[in-house]
C-alpha positions in Angstrom: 0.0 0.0 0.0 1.6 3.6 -0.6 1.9 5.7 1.5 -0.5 9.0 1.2 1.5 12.3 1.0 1.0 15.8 1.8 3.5 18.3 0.2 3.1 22.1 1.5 4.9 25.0 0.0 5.0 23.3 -3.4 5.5 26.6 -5.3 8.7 26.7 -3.7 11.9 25.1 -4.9 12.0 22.3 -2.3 8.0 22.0 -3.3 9.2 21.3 -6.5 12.1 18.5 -5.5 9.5 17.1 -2.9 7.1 16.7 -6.3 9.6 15.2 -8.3 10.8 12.7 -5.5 7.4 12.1 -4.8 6.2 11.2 -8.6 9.2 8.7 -9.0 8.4 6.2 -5.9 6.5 3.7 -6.6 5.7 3.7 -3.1 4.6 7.3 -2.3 1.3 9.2 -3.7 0.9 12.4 -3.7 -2.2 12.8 -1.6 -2.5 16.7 -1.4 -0.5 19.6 -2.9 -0.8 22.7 -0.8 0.2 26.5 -1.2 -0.8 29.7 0.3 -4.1 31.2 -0.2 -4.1 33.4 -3.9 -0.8 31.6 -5.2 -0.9 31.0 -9.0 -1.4 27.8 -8.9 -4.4 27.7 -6.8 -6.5 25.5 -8.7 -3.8 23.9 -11.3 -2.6 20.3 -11.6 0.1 20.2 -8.8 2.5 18.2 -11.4 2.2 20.7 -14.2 5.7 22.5 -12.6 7.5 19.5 -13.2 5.7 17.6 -16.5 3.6 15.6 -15.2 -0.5 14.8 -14.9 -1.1 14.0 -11.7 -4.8 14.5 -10.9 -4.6 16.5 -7.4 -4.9 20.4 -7.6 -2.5 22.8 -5.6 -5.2 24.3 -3.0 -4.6 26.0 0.2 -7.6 24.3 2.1 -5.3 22.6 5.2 -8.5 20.5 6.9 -9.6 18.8 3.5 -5.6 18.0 2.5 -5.3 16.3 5.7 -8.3 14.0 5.6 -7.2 10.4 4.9 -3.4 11.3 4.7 -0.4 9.4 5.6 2.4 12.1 6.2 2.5 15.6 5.4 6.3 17.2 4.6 6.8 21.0 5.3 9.9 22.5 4.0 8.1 26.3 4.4 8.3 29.0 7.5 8.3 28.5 11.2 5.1 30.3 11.4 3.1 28.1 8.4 4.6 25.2 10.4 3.0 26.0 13.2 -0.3 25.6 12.0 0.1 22.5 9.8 1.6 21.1 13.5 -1.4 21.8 14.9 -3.8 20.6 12.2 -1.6 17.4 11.8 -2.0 16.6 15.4 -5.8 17.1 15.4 -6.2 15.1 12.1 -3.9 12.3 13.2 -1.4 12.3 10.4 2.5 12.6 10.8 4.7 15.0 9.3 8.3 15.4 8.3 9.7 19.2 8.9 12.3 20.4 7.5 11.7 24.1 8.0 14.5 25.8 10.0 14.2 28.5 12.0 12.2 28.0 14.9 12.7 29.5 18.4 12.8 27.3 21.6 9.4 27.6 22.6 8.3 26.5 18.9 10.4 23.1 19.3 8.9 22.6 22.4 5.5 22.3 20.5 7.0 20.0 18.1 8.0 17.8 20.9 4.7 17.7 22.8 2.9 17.5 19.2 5.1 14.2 18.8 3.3 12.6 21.8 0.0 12.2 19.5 1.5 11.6 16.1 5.0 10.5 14.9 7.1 13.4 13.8 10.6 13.4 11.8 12.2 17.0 12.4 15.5 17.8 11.1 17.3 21.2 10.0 18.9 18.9 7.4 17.2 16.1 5.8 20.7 15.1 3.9 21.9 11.7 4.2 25.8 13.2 3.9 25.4 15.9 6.3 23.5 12.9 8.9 26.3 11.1 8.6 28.6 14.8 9.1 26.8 15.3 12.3 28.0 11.6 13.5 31.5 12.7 12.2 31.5 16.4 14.0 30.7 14.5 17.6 33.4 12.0 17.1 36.2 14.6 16.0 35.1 16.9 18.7 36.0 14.0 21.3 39.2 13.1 20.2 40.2 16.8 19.2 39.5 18.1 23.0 42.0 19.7 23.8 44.0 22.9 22.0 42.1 22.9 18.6 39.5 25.6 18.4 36.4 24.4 16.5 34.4 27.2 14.3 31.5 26.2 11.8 31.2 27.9 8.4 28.3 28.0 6.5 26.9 29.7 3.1 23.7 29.6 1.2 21.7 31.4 -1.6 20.8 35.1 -1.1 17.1 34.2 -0.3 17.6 32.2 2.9 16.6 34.2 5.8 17.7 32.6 8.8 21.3 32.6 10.2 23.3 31.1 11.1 21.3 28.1 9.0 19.9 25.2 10.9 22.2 22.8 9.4 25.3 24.7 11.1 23.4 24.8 14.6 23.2 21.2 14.6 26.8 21.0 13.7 27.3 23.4 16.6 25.3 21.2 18.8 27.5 17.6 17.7 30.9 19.5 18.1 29.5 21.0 21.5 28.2 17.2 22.6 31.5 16.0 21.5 33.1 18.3 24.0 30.8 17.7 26.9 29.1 21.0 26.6 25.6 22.9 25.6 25.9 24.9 22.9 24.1 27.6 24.4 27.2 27.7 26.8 30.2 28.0 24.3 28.9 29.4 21.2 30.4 32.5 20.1 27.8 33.8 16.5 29.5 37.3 15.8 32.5 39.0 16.1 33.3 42.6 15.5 35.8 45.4 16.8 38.6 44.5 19.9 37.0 41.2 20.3 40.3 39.7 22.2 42.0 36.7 22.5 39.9 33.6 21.3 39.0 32.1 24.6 39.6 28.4 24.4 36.6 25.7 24.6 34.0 28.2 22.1 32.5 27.3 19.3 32.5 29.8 16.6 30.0 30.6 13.9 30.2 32.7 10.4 27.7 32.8 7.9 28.0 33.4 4.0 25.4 34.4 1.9 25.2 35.2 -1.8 24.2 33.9 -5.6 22.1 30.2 -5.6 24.1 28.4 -2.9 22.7 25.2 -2.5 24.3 25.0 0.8 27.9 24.2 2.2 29.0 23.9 6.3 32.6 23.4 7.2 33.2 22.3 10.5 37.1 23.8 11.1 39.5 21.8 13.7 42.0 24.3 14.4 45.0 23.1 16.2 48.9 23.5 16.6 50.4 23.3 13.5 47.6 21.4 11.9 44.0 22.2 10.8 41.2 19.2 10.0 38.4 20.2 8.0 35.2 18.5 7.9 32.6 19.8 4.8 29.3 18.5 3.2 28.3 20.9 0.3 25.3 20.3 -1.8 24.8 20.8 -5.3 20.7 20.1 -5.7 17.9 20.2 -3.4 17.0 17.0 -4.6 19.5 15.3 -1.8 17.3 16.8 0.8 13.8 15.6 -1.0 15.5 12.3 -1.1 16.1 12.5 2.6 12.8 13.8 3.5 11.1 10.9 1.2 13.3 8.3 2.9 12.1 9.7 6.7 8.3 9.6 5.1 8.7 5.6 4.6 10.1 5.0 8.2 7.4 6.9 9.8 5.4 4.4 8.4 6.0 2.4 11.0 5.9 4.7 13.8 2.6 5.8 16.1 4.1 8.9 18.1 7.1 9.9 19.2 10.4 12.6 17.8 12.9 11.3 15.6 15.5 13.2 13.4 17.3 11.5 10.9 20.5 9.5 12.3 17.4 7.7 13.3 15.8 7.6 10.3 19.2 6.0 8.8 20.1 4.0 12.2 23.6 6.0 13.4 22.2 6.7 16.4 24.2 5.1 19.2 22.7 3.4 22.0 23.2 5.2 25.5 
C-alpha cells in the first residue's frame, strides 16, 4: 500500500524536488498539494511545474488535504509550520519538517505534538550531512584539547535565517563531543577589539550570496595542523531524497520525535 502524501509550499523550490521525488516512488502518492491562499497555482494540476498529470490540484484548504493522509512534509516558514503542527496533530497524520528557524518555545511544540502523532524534524534532511553530524561529535572527542572548532556555513541570497539550521546542529554535535551545551560555548558574531579567542568556544560565520545550494565546514583548528570536515550540496534533490526516505520510516511509527541519524540508524545506543 503507498503511503498517502501531503507536500506544503509546493510553489517553492523544495515543493518542487519534494514533487519530483514524490512522482518517482512507486511507493509514495501524492495525496494533497498545498500553497498559500491566492498563489498562481491555486486551482492547477500540482504536477504541471515539473511535467507531469497527476490528478490533485495545488489548494490551500489545510482540513480537506489532511483528511485520509499518511504524512504531510513541510519544508516552508516556522510560522506556516506552526499551523500544519497543529492541524496534523488534530487530524492524526505525521509529518516530516524540514523548516528551519524556529525558536525554543516553537520546538517545544514540536516535541509535545510528537506525543499524539509521529514526527521526523531535522534542519537537514541530507543523508551526507547525517552522517557529518555523526563525524562532528566523534572529531570533537578526540580533538578536545588545544584545537579551536568554528562552523562555516553559506547559502543562496534568499535564505533568511542565520546562522542556518544545518550549522546549529553541527554546533550542537561538536558542542556534545566536547561535553558541553551549545548555548554555553557558542560564540555567532565578532566585531571590533574582540580579544583573545578564549579556548573551549565554538565559533559561527555565515555566507550568503548567488544560488548556494548549501555548504558547512566544520574547522579543527589546532597547533600546527588544521582538519576540515565539509558537506556541500549541489541540488535540493538530496534533501527531497532525505525527506522521502524519513516519510517511509514513519510508516512504522505511532508517536514519538525522531531526526534522521534515526531515520538512517547512526544513532548510538546510550
Amino acid at each position: 500500500m503507498k503511503t498517502k502524501v501531503v507536500i506544503t509550499g509546493v510553489s517553492g523550490r523544495m515543493g518542487v524536488a519534494l514533487l519530483e521525488g514524490v512522482f518517482a516512488d512507486d511507493g509514495l502518492e501524492l495525496h494533497a498539494a498545498i500553497d498559500r491562499s491566492g498563489s498562481v497555482l491555486e486551482g492547477q494540476d500540482a504536477g504541471a511545474q515539473v511535467g507531469v498529470v497527476s490528478g490533485v490540484d495545488v489548494t490551500a484548504d489545510l482540513a480537506t488535504s489532511l483528511a485520509g493522509a499518511d504524512v504531510l512534509i513541510d519544508f516552508t516558514r516556522p510560522e506556516a509550520a506552526m499551523q500544519y503542527l497543529a492541524a496534523c496533530q488534530q487530524a492524526g497524520v505525521k509529518m516530516v519538517i524540514g523548516t528551519t528557524g524556529f525558536t525554543e518555545a516553537e520546538k517545544a511544540k514540536i516535541q509535545a505534538a510528537s506525543e499524539h502523532v509521529a514526527i521526523v524534524f531535522a534542519p537537514n534532511m541530507s543523508v551526507g550531512v547525517t552522517l557529518l553530524i555523526n563525524l562532528v561529535e566523534q572529531a570533537a572527542k578526540v580533538l578536545n584539547d588545544g584545537y579551536d572548532i568554528e562552523v562555516v556555513e553559506m547559502h543562496h541570497r534568499h535564505k533568511v535565517d542565520a546562522p542556518s539550521g544545518t550549522a546549529l546542529r553541527l554546533g550542537e554535535a561538536a558542542a556534545q563531543g566536547l561535553g558541553q551545551d551549545l548555548k554555553d560555548c557558542a560564540v555567532y558574531a565578532r566585531e571590533g577589539v574582540t580579544g583573545e579567542r578564549e579556548a573551549g568556544k565554538i565559533g559561527f560565520a555565515t555566507l550568503r550570496g548567488g544560488d548556494v545550494v548549501g555548504d558547512h565546514t566544520v574547522i579543527y583548528a589546532g597547533t600546527g595542523e588544521r582538519v576540515e570536515i565539509t558537506h556541500k550540496a549541489s541540488s535540493r534533490a538530496t534533501f527531497a531524497l532525505g525527506a522521502l526516505r524519513a516519510t517511509k520510516f514513519l510508516s512504522e511509527k505511532n508517536t514519538g520525535l525522531y531526526d534522521m541519524r534515526d531515520v538512517l540508524g547512526l544513532k548510538q545506543a546510550p
